[in-house]
Wavefront OBJ file of the C-alpha trace (Angstrom):
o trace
v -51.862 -163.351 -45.816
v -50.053 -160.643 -44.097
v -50.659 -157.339 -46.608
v -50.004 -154.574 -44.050
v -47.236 -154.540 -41.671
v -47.322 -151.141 -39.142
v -43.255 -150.836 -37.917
v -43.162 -147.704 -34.699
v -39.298 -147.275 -34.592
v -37.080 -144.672 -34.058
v -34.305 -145.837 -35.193
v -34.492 -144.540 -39.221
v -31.994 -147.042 -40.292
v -33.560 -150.186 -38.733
v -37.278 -149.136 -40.120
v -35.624 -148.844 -43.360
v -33.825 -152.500 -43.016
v -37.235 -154.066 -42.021
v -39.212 -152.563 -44.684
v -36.342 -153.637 -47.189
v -36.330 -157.479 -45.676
v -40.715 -156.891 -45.261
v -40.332 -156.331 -49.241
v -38.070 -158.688 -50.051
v -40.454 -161.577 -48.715
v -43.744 -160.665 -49.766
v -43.831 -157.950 -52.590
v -47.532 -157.431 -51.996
v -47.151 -156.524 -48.495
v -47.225 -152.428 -47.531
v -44.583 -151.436 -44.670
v -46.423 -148.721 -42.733
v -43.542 -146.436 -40.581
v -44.137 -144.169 -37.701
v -40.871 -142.523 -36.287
v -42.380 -142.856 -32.454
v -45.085 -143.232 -30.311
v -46.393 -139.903 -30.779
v -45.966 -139.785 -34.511
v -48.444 -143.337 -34.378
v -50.744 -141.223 -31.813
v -50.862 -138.317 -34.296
v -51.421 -140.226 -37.460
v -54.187 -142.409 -35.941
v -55.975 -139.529 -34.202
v -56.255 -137.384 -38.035
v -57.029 -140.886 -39.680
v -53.482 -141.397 -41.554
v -52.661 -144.625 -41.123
v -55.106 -147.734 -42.277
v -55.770 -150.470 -39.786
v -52.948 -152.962 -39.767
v -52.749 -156.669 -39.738
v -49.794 -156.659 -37.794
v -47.512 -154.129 -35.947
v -43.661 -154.307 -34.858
v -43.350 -152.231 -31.731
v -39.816 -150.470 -30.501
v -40.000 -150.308 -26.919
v -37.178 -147.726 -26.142
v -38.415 -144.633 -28.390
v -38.419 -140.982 -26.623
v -41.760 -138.738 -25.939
v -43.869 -142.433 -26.105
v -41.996 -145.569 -25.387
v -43.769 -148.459 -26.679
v -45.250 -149.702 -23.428
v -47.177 -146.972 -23.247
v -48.092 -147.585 -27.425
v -49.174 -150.662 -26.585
v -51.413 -149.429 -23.858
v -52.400 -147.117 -26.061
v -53.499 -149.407 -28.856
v -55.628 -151.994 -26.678
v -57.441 -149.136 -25.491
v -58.083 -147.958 -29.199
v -61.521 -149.746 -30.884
v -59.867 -149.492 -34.069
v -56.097 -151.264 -33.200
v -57.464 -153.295 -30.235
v -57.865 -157.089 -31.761
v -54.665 -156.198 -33.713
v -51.824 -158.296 -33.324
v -48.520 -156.079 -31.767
v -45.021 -157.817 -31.632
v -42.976 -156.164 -29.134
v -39.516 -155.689 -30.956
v -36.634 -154.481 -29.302
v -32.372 -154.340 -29.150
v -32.222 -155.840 -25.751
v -34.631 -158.210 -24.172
v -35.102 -159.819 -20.988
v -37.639 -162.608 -19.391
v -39.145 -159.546 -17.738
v -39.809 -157.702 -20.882
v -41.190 -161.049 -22.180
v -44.204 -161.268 -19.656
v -44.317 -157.765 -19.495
v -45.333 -157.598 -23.356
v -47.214 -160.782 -22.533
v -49.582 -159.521 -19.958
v -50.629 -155.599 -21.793
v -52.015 -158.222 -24.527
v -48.972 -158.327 -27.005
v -48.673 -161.687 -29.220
v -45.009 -161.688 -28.043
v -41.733 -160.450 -27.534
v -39.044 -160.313 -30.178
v -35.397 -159.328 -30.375
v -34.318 -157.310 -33.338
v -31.841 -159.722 -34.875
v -28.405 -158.626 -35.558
v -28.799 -160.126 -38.913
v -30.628 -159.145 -42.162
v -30.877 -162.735 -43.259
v -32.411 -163.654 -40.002
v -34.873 -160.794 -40.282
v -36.075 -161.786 -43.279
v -36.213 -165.071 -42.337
v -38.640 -164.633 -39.431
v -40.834 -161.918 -41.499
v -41.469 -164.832 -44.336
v -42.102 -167.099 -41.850
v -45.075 -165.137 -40.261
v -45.693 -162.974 -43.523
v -47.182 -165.993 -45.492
v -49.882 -166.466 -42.597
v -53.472 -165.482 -42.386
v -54.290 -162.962 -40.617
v -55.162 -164.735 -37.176
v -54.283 -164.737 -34.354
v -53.884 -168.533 -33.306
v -52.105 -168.958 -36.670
v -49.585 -165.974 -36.196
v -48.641 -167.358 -32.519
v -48.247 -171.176 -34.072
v -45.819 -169.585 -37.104
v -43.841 -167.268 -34.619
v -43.143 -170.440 -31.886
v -42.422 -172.605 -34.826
v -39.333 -169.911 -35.521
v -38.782 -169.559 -31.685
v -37.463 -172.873 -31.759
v -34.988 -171.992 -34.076
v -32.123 -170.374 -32.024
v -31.453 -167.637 -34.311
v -34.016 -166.139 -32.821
v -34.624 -164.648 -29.268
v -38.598 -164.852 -28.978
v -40.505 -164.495 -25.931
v -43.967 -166.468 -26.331
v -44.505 -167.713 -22.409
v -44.287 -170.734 -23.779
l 1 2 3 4 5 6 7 8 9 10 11 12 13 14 15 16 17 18 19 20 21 22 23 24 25 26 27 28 29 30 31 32 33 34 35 36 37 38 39 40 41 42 43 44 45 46 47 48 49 50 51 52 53 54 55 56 57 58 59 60 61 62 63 64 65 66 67 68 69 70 71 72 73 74 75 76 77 78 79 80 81 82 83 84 85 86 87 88 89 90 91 92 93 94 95 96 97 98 99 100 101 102 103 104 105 106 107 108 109 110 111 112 113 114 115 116 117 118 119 120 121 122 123 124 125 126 127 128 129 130 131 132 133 134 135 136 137 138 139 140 141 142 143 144 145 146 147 148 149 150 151 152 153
């Protein structure tokens, strides 16, 4: 099971929403926040954030945009093998293959909804952390329309 969810957002309102809808579907589960790429660059380098079993990535943040986070993390022993969603207000087939091919699990539109939000964080937060499994849960919601997920498949 998902217990620690890492969110790198600038937006202070969304962060807040997803840790609210994180909370709302598992209780158990920590929300982890860092405001932008630095911040996560900063934290990790003087050991303030615990390993993850899953980050949410904001592509369009200022100083660090979250290409260059998630370059940043596959280079990193410690958040390498970690699962990243790519998460994001606009989204494109581009940005898809893009996230794709610098080794995220996928691509994921921030939904306009708070309902759908949570709905797509139970259906991956109830998972083990793996992975195989993750990818199976998150195309299993892809094919729901209420959600814009990009999975190359």
């Amino acid at each position: 099971m998902l217990k620690k969810i890492l969110l790198v957002d600038d937006d202070q309102d969304d962060a807040d929403l997803f840790c609210e809808a994180l909370k709302d579907v598992n209780p158990a589960a920590i929300c982890s926040w860092a405001n932008d790429g630095s911040d996560l660059v900063k934290k990790i380098e003087n050991n303030r954030i615990d390993n993850p079993d899953l980050v949410f990535l904001d592509i369009n943040m200022p100083q660090m945009n979250g290409w260059e986070v998630l370059d940043y993390l596959k280079k990193n022993d410690r958040f390498a093998d970690v699962p990243v969603i790519m998460f994001s207000t606009t989204s494109s087939v581009y940005d898809g293959r893009k996230a794709l091919d610098k080794g995220a699990l996928c691509f994921y539109e921030k939904p306009t909804s708070f309902l759908d939000l949570k709905d797509f964080l139970r259906s991956i937060s109830e998972k083990n952390v793996n992975r195989a499994t993750l990818l199976s849960a998150i195309e299993l919601v892809a094919r729901n329309k209420k959600h814009r997920i990009f999975t190359g498949h």
